[in-house]
NUKOL-758483 format. One record per residue (C-alpha): residue number from 1; y, z, x negated; residue in three letters. Coordinates in steps of 0.25 Angstrom, whole numbers, plus 5000, padded with zeros to 4 digits. Each point is the difference from the previous one (the first is absolute). Layout:
BEGIN
+-----+------+------+------+--------+
| num |   py |   pz |   px | residu |
+-----+------+------+------+--------+
| NUM |    Y |    Z |    X |    ALA |
...
+-----+------+------+------+--------+
end
This chain:
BEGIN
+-----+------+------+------+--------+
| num |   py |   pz |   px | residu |
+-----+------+------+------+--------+
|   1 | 5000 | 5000 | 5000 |    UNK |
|   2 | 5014 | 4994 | 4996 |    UNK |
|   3 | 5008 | 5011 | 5008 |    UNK |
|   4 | 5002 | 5017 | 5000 |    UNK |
|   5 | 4999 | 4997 | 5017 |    UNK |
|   6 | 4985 | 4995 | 4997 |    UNK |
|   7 | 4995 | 5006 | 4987 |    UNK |
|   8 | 4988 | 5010 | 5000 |    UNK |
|   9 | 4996 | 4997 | 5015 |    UNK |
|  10 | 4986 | 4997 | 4999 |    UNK |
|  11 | 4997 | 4992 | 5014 |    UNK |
|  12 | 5012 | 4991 | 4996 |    UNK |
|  13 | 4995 | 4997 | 4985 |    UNK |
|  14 | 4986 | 4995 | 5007 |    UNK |
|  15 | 5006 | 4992 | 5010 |    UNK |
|  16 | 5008 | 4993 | 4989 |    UNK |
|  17 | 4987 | 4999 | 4988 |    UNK |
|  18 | 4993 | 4992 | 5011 |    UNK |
|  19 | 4992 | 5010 | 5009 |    UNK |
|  20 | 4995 | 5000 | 5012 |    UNK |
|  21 | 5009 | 5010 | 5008 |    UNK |
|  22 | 5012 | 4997 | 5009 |    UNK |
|  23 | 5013 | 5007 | 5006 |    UNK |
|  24 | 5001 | 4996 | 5014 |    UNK |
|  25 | 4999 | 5006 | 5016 |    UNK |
|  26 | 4986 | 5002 | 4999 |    UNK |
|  27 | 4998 | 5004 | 4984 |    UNK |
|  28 | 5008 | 5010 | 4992 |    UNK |
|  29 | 5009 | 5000 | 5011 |    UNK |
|  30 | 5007 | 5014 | 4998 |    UNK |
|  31 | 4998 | 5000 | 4984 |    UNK |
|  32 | 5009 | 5006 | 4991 |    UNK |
|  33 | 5002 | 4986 | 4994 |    UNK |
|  34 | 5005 | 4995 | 5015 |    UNK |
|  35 | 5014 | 5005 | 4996 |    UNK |
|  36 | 5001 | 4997 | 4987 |    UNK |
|  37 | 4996 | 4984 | 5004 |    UNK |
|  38 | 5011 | 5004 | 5012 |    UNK |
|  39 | 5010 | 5005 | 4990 |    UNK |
|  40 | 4998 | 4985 | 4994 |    UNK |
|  41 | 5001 | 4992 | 5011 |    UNK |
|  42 | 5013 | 5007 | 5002 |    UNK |
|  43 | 5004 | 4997 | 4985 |    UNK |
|  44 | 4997 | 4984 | 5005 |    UNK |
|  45 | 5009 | 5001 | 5014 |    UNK |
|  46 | 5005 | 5013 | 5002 |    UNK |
|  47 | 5000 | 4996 | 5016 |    UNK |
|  48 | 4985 | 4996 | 5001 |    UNK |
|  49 | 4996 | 5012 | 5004 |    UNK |
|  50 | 5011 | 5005 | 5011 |    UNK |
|  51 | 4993 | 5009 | 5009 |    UNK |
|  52 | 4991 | 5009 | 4993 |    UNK |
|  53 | 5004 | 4998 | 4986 |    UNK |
|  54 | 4991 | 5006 | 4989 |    UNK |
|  55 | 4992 | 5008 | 5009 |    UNK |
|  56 | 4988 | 4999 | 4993 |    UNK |
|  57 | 4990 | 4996 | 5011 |    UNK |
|  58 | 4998 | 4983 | 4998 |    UNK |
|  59 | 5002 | 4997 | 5014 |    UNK |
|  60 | 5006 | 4987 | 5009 |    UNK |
|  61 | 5012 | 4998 | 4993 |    UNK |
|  62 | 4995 | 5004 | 4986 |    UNK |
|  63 | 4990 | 4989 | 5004 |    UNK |
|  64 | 5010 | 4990 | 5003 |    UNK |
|  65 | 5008 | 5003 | 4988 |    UNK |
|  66 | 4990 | 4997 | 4993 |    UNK |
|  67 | 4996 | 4988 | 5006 |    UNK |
|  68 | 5014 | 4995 | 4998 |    UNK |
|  69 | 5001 | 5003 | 4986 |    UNK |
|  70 | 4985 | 4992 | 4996 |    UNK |
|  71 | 5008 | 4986 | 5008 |    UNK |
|  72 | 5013 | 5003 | 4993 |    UNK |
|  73 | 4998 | 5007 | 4987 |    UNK |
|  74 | 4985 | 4994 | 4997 |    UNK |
|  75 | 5001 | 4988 | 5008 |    UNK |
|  76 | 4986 | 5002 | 5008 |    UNK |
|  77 | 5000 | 4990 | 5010 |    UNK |
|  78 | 4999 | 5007 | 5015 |    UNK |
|  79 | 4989 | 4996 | 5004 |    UNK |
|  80 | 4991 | 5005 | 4988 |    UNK |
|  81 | 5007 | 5015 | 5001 |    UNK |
|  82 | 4995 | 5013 | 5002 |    UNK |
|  83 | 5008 | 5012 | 5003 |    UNK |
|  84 | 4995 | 5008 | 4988 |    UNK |
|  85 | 5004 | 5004 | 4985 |    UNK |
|  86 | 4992 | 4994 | 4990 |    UNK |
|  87 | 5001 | 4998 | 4986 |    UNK |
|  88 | 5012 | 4988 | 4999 |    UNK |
|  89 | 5008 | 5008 | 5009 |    UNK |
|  90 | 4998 | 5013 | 4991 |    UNK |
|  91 | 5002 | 4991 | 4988 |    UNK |
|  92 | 5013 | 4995 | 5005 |    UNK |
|  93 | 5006 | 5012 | 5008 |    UNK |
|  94 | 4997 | 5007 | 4986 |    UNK |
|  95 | 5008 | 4992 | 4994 |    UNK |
|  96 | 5012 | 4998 | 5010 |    UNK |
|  97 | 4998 | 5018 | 4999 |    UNK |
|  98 | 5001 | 4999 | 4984 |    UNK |
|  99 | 5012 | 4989 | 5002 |    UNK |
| 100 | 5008 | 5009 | 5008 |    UNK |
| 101 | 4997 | 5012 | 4990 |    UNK |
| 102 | 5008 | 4995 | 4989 |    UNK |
| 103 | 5011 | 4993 | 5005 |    UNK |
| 104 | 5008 | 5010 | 4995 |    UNK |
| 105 | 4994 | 4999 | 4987 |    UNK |
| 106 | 5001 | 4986 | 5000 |    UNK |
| 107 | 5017 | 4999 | 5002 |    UNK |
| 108 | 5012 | 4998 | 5009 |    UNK |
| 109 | 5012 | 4992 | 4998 |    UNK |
| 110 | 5012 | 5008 | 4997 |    UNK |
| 111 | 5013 | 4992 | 5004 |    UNK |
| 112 | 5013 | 5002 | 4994 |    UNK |
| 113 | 5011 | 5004 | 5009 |    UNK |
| 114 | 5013 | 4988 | 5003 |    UNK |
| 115 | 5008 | 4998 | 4989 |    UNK |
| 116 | 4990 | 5009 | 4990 |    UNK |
| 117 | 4991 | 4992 | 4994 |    UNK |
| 118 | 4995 | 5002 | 4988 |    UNK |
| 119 | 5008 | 5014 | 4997 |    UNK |
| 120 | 4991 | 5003 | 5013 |    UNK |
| 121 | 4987 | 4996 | 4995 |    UNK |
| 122 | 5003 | 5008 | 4988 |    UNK |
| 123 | 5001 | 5014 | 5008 |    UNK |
| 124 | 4987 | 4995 | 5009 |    UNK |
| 125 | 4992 | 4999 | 4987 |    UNK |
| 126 | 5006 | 5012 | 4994 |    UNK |
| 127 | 4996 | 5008 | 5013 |    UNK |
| 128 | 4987 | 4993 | 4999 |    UNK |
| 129 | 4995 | 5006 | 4987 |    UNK |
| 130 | 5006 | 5011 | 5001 |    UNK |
| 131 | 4987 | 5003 | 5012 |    UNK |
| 132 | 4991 | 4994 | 4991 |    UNK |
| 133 | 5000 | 4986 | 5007 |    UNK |
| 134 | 5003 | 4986 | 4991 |    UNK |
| 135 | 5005 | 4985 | 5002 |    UNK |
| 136 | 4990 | 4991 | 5005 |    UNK |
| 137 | 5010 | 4987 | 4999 |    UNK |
| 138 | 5015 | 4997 | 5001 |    UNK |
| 139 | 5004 | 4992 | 5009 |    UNK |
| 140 | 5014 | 4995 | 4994 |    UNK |
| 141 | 5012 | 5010 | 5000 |    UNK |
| 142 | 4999 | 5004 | 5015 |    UNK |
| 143 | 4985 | 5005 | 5002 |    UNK |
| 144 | 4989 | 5005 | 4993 |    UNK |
| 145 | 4986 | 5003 | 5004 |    UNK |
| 146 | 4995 | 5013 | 4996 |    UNK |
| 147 | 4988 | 5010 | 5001 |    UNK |
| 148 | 5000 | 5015 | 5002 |    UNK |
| 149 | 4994 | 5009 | 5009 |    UNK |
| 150 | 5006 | 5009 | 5011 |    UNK |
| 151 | 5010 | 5006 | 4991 |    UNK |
| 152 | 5006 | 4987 | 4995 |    UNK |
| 153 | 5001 | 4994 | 5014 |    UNK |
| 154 | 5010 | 5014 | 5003 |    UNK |
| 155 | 5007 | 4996 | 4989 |    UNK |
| 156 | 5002 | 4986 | 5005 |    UNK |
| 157 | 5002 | 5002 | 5013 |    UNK |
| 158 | 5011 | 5012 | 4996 |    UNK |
| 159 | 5008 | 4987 | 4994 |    UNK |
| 160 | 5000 | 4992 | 5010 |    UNK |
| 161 | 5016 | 4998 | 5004 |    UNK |
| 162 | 5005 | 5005 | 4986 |    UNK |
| 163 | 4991 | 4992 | 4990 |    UNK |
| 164 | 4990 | 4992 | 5010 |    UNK |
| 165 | 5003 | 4992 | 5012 |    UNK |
| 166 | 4984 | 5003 | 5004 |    UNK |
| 167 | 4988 | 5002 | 4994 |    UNK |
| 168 | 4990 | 4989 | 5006 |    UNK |
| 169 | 4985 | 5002 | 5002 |    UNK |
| 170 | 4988 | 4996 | 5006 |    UNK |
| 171 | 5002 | 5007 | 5013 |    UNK |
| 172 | 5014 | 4996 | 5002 |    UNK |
| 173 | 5002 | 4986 | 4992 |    UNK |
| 174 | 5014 | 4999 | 5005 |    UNK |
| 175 | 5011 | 4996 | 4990 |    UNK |
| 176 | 5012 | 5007 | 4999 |    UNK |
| 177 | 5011 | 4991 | 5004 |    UNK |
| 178 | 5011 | 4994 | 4990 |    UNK |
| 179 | 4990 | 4996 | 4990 |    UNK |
| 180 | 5000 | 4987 | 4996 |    UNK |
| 181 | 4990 | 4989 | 5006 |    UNK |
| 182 | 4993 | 5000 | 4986 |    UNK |
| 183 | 4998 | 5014 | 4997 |    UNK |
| 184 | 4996 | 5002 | 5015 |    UNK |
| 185 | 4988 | 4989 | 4999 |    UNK |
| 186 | 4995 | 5005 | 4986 |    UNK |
| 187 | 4999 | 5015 | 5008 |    UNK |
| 188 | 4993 | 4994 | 5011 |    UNK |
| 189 | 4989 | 4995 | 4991 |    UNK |
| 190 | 5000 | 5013 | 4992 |    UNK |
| 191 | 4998 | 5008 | 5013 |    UNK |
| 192 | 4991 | 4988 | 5007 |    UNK |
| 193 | 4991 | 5003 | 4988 |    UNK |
| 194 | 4998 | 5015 | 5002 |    UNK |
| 195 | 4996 | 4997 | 5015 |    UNK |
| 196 | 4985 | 5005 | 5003 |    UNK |
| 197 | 4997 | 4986 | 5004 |    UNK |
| 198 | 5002 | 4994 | 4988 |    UNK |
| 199 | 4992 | 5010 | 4992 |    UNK |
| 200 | 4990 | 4997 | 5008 |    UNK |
| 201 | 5001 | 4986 | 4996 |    UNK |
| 202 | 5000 | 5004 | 4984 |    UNK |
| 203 | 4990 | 5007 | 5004 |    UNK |
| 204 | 4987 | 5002 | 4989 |    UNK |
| 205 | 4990 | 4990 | 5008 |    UNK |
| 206 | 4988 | 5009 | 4991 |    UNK |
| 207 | 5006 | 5012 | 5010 |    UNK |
| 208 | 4990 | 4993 | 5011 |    UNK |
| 209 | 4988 | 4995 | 4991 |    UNK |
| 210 | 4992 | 5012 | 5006 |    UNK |
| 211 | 5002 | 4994 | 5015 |    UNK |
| 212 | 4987 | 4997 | 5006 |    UNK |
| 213 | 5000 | 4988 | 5010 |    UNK |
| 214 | 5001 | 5007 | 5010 |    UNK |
| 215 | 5017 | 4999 | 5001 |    UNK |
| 216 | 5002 | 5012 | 5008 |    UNK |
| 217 | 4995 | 4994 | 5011 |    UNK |
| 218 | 5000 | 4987 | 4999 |    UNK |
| 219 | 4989 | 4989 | 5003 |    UNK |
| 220 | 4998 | 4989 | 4990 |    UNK |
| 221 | 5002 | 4989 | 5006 |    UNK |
| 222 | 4989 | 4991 | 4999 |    UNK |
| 223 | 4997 | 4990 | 4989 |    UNK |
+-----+------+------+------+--------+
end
C-alpha cells in the first residue's frame, strides 16, 4: 500500500495482491477497511457519498459510488461492472489516497502581491526556509513554486496582501488577479501538475503488476 489511509490493513492488502475476497453489500460489508475505501472515495469526489458519508457500513450509495468510479476512473464498461472492491480499485484509490497525502509536501505557488515582484518572492522564500520548506521552481520575478508543510503554508498565507497577492494550490488553482498573462499560464501548469489526476497519470505502472484479472469486478471481454 502507497498510502497512510490504507497501510497495514490486512483484508485490503489481499484484495489488491490478487486474492479472492471482496468489499461489497454481501461480503466485508461493515469492515473496518469500509471506511477507510470510503474516506477514499471521498478524497476522489468529496460529494459522492452525500448521505451517509463514511459510515463504515458498504451500502447502496457506497455501492453506486463505487460503480461510478470503476466507469470514470478505471473506464470499466457498464455493462461488465460489478458493484464490489476489488484489486484495481484498491490499487488505484490507494493511490489517489497516497496523492492527496503529500500535496503539501509536493508544493504550492506563492504569488507576489501587485507592484511587488521579485522584493515579494524574496520574503515568501525567506518565510519559506525559515519553516523548513525550499523552492521547488521560479517561476519569473512574480511566483515561485515551493514545498513546506503545514508550517510553511502559515507562513505563506500570513503574507498574503503584504508580500503575496495569493498563494495558489491544488484545492483552490485560482490566480491571483494582476499578474501577468505569462506568469499566470506557467502557475496553471505548475498547480495542473500537482492535481491528484495527474499523479495518477505518472503513476509507476509496476504499482499494479500484482492485479490478478480479475479487475475489481470486471469480465473479460471475450476473445
Amino acid at each position: 500500500m502507497l498510502s497512510q489511509l490504507f497501510a497495514g490493513d490486512d483484508l485490503l492488502d489481499r484484495i489488491a495482491r490478487g486474492g479472492s475476497e471482496r468489499i461489497s453489500q454481501t461480503q466485508n460489508a461493515t469492515h473496518p477497511a469500509v471506511r477507510k475505501v470510503q474516506a477514499a472515495l471521498l478524497i476522489w469526489d468529496h460529494t459522492c457519498l452525500p448521505v451517509h458519508g463514511a459510515d463504515g457500513t458498504f451500502g447502496g450509495e457506497t455501492a453506486a459510488a463505487v460503480h461510478r468510479f470503476k466507469v470514470e476512473v478505471l473506464a470499466v464498461p457498464p455493462a461488465d461492472l460489478f458493484d464490489d472492491v476489488g484489486p484495481k480499485t484498491v490499487v488505484r484509490l490507494d493511490q489517489i489516497a497516497a496523492a492527496d497525502e503529500t500535496r503539501t509536501a509536493l508544493g504550492v505557488v506563492a504569488v507576489a502581491g501587485a507592484g511587488v515582484g521579485e522584493a515579494g518572492i524574496a520574503t515568501a522564500l525567506a518565510a519559506v526556509a525559515a519553516t523548513g520548506g525550499q523552492l521547488l521552481l521560479g517561476l519569473g520575478t512574480a511566483a515561485a513554486a515551493v514545498t513546506g508543510g503545514p508550517a510553511t503554508l502559515r507562513a505563506l498565507a500570513a503574507l498574503v496582501g503584504t508580500a503575496l497577492a495569493g498563494v495558489v494550490t491544488p484545492e483552490d488553482p485560482r490566480v491571483p488577479d494582476g499578474v501577468d498573462p505569462d506568469t499566470a499560464q506557467l502557475v496553471g501548469v505548475w498547480i495542473s501538475m500537482l492535481d491528484p489526476a495527474f499523479l495518477l497519470e505518472e503513476a509507476d505502472p509496476k504499482l499494479a503488476d500484482n492485479v490478478s484479472v480479475d479487475l475489481g469486478g470486471c469480465i473479460p471481454a471475450a476473445g
